[in-house]
DSSP file (Angstrom, degrees, kcal/mol; ACC not computed):
  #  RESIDUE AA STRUCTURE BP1 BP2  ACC     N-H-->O    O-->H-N    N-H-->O    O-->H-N    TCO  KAPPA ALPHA  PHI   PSI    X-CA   Y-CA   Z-CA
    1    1 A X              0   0    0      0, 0.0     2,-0.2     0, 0.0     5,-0.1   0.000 360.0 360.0 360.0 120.6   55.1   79.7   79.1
    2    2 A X    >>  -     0   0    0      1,-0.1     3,-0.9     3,-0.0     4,-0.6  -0.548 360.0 -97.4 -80.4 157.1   56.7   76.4   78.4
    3    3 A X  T 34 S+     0   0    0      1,-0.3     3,-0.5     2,-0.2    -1,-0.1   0.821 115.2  58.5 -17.6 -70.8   58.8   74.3   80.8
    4    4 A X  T 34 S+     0   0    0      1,-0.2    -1,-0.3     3,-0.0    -2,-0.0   0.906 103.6  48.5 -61.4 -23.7   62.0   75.5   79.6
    5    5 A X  T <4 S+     0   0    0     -3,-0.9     2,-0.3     1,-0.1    -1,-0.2   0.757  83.4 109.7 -84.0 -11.6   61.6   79.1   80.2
    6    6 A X  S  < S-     0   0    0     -4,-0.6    -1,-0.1    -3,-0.5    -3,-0.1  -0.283  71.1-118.3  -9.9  80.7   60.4   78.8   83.6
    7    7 A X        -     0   0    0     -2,-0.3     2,-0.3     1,-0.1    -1,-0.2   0.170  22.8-115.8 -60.4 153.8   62.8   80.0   86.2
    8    8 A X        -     0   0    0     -3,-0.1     2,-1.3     2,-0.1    -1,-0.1  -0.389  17.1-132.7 -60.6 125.1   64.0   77.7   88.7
    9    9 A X        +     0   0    0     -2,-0.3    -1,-0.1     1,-0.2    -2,-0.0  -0.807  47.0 153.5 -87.0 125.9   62.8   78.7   92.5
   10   10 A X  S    S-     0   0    0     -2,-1.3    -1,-0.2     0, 0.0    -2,-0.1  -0.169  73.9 -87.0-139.7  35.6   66.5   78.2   93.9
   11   11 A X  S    S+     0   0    0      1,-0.1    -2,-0.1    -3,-0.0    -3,-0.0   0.740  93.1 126.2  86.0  22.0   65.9   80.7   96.9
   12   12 A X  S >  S+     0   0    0      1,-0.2     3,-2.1     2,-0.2     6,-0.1   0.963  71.5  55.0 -90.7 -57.5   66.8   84.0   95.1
   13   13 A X  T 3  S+     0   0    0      1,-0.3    -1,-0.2     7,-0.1     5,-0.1   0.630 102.9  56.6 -34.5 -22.7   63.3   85.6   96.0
   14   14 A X  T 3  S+     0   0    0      2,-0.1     2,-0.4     1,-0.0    -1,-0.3   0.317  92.8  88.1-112.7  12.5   63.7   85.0   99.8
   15   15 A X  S X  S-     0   0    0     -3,-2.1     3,-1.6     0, 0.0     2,-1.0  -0.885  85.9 -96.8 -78.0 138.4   66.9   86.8   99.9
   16   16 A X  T 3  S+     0   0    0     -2,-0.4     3,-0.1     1,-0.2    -2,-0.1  -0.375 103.1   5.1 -72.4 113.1   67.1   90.5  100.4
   17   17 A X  T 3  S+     0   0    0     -2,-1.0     2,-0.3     1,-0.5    -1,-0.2   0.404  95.8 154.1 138.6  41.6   67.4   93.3   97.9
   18   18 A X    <   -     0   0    0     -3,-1.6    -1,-0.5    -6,-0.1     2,-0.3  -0.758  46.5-121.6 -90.7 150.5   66.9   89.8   94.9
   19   19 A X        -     0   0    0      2,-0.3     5,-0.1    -2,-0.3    -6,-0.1  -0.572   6.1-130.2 -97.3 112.6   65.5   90.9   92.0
   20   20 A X  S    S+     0   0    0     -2,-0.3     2,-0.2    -8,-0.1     3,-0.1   0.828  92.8  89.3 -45.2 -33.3   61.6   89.3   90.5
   21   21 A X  S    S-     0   0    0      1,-0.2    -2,-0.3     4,-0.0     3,-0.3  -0.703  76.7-153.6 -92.7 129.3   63.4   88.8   87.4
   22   22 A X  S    S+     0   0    0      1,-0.3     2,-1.8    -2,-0.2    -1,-0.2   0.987  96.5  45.1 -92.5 -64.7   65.2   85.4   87.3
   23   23 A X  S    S+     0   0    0     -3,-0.1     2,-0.4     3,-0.0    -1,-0.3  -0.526  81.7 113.5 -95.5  79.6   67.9   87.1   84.7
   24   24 A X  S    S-     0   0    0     -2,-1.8    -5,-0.1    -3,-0.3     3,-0.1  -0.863  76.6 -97.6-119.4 140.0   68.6   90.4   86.4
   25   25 A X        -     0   0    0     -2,-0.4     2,-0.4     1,-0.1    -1,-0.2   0.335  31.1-104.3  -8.6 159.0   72.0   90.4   87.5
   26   26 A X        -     0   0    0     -3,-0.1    -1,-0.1    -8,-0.1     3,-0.1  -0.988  40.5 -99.8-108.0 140.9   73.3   89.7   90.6
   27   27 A X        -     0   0    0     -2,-0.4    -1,-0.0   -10,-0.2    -9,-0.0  -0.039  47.0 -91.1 -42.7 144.9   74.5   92.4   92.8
   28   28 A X        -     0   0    0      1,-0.2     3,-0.2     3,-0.0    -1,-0.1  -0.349  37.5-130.1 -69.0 146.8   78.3   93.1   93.0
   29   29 A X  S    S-     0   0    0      1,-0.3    -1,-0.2    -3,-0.1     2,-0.1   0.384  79.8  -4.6 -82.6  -1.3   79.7   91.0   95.8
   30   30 A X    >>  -     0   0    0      1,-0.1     3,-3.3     0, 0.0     4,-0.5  -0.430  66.1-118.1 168.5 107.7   81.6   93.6   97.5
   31   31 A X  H 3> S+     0   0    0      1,-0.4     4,-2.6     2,-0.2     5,-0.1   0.702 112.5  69.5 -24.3 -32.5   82.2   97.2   96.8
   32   32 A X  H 3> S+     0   0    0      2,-0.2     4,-1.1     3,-0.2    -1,-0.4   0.726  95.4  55.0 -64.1 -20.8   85.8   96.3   96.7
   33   33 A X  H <> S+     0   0    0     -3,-3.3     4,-2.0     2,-0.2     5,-0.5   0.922 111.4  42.5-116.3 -72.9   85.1   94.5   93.4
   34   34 A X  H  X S+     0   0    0     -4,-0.5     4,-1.0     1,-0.3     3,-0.3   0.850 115.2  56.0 -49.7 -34.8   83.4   97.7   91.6
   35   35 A X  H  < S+     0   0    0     -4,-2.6    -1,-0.3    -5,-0.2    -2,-0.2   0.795 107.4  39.6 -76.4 -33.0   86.0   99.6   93.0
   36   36 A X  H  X S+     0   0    0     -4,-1.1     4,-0.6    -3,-0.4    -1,-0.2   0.467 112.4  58.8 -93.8  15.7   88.6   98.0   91.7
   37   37 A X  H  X S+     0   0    0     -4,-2.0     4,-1.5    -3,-0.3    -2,-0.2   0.700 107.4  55.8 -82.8 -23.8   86.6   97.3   87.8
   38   38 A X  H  X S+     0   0    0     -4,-1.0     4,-2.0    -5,-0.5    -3,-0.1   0.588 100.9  47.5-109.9   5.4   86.4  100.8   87.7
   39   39 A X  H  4 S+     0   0    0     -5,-0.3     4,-0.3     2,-0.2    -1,-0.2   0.661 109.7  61.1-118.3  12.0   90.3  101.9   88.2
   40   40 A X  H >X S+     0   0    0     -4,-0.6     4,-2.5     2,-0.1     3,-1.1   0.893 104.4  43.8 -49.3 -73.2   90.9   99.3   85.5
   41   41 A X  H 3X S+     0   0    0     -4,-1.5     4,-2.1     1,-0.2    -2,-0.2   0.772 113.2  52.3 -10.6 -70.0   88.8  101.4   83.5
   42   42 A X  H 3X S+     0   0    0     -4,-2.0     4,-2.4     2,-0.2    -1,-0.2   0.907 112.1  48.8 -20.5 -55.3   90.8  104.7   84.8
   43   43 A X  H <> S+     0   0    0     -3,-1.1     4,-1.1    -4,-0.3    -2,-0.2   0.927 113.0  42.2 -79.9 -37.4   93.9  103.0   83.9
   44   44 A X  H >X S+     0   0    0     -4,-2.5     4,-2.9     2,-0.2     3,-0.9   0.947 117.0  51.1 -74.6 -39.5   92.8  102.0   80.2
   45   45 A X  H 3X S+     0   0    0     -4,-2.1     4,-2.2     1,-0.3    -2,-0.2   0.915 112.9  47.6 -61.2 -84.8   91.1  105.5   79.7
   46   46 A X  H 3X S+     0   0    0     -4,-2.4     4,-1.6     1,-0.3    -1,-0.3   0.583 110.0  45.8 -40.7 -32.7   94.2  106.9   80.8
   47   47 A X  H <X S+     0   0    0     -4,-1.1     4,-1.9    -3,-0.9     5,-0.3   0.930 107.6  58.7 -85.6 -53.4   96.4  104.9   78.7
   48   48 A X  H >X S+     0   0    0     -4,-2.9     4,-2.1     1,-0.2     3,-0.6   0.975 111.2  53.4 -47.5 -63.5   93.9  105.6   75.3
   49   49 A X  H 3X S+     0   0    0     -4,-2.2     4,-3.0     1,-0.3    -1,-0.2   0.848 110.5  35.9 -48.3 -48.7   94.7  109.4   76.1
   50   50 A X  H 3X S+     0   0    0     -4,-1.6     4,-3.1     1,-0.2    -1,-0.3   0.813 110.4  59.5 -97.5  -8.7   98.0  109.7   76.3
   51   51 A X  H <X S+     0   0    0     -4,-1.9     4,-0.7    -3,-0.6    -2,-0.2   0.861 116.4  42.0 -32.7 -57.2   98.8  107.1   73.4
   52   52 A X  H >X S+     0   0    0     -4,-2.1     3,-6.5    -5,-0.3     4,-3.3   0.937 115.6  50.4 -65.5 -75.3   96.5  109.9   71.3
   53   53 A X  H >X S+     0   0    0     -4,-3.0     3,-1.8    -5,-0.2     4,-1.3   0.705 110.6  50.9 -43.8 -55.3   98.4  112.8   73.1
   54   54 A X  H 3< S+     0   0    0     -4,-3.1    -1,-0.2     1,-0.3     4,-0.2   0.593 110.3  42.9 -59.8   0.7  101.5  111.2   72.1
   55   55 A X  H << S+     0   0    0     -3,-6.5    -1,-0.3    -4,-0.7    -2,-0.2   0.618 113.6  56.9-111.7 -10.9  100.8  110.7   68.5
   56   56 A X  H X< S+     0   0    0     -4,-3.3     3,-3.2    -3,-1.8    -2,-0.2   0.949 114.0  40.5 -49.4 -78.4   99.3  114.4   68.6
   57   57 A X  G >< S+     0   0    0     -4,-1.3     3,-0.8     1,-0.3    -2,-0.2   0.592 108.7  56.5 -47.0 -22.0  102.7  115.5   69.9
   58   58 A X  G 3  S+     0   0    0     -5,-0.2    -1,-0.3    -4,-0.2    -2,-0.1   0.543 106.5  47.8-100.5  14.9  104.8  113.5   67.9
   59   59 A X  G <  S+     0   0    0     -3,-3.2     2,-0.3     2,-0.1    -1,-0.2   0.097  90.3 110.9-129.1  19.8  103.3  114.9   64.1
   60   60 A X  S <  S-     0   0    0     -3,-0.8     2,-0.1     2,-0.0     5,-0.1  -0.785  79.9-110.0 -85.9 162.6  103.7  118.4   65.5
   61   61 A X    >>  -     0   0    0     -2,-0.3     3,-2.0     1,-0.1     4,-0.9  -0.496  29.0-104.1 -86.8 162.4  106.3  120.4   63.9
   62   62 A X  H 3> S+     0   0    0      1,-0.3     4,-1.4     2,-0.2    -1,-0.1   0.563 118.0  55.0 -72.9   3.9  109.8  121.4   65.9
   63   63 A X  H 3> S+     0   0    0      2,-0.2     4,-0.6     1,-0.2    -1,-0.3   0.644 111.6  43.2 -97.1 -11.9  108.6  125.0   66.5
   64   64 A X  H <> S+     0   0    0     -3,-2.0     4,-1.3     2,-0.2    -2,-0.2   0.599 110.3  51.5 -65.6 -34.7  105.5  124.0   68.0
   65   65 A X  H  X S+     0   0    0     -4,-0.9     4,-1.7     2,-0.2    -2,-0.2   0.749 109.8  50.5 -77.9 -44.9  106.9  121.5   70.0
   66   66 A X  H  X S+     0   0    0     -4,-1.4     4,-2.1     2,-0.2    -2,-0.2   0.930 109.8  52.5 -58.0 -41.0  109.6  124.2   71.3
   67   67 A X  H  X S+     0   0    0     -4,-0.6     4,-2.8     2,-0.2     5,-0.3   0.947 109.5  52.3 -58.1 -40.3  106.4  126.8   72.1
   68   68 A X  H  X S+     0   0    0     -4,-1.3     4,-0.7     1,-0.2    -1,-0.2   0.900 110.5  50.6 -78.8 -30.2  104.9  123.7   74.2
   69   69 A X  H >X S+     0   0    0     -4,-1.7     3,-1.6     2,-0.2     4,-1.6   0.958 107.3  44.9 -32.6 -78.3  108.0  123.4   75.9
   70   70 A X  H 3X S+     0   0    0     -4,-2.1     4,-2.3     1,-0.2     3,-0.5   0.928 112.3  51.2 -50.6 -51.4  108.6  126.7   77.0
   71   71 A X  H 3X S+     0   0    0     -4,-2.8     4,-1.2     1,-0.2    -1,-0.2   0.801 114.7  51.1 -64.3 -10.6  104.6  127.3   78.4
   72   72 A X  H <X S+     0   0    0     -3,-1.6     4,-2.3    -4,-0.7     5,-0.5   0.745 116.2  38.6 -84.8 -16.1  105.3  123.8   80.3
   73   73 A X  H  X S+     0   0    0     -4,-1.6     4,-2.1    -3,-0.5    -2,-0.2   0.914 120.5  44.0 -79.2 -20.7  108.6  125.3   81.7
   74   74 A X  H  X S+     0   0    0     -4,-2.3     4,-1.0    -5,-0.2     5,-0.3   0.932 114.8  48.7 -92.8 -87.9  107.0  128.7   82.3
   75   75 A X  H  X S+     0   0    0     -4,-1.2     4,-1.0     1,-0.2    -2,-0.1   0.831 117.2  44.9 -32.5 -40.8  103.7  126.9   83.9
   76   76 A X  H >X S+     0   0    0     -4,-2.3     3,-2.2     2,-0.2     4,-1.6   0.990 108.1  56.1 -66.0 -54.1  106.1  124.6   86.3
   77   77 A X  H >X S+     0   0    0     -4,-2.1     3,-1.8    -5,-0.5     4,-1.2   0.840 104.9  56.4 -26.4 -72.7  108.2  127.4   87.2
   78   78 A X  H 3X S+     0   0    0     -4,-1.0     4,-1.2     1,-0.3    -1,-0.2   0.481 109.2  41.9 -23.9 -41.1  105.2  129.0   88.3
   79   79 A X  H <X S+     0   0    0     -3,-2.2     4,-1.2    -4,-1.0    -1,-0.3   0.462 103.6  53.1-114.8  -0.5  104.2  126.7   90.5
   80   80 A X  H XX S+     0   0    0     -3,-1.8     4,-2.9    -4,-1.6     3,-1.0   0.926 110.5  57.3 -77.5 -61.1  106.8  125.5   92.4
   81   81 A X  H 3X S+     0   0    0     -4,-1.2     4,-2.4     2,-0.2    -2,-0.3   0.802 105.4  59.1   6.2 -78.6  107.3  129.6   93.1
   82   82 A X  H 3X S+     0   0    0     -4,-1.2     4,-1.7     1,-0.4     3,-0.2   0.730 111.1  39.4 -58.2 -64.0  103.7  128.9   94.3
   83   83 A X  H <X S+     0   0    0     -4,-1.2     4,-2.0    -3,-1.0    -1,-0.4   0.787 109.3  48.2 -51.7 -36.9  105.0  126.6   96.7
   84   84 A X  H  <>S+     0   0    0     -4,-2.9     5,-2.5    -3,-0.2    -2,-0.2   0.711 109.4  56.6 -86.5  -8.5  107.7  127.5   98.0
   85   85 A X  H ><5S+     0   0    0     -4,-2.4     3,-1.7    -5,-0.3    -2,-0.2   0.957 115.6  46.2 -58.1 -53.4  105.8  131.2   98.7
   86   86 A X  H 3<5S+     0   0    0     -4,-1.7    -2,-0.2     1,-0.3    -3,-0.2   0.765 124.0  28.9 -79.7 -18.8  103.1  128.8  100.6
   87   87 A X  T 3<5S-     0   0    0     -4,-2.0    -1,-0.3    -5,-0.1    -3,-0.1   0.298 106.8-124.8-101.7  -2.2  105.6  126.7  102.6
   88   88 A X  T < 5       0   0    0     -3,-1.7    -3,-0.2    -5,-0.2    -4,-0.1   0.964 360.0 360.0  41.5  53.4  108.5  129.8  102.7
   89   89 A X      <       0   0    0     -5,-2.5    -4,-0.1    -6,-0.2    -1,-0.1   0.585 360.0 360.0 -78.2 360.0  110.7  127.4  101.3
């Protein structure tokens, strides 16, 4: 092993839960930091989906587009009914 590849001891071994491997990662600094990387992620996910569903929906023809209408009016109906049985609203 030559010189340059050689890791530096800079005190990473005498902390706990450090890695033998001088280029392992470092552990996430705070759950709050993975937690919010991963509802970026949600949010682009979520945005690629309904950019597709809306370019689904917009190259359907209008008599398809009326059927998906009515089973979303039909499916809401339902379930506000649903509620207002559970709440006697």
């Amino acid at each position: 092993m030559t010189d340059i590849f050689k890791p530096i001891n800079d005190d990473r071994h005498g902390t706990p839960g450090a890695s033998s491997d001088p280029y392992a990662p470092a552990p996430p600094s705070s759950p709050a930091s993975t937690d919010a990387g991963r509802t970026v992620v949600a949010g682009v996910v979520g945005g690629v989906l309904s950019a597709a569903g809306y370019l689904v929906y917009s190259r359907l023809p209008d008599d398809q587009k009326e059927r998906l209408h009515q089973q979303v009016r039909t499916l809401v109906e339902s379930r506000v009914n649903e509620l207002r049985g559970r709440f006697n609203l």
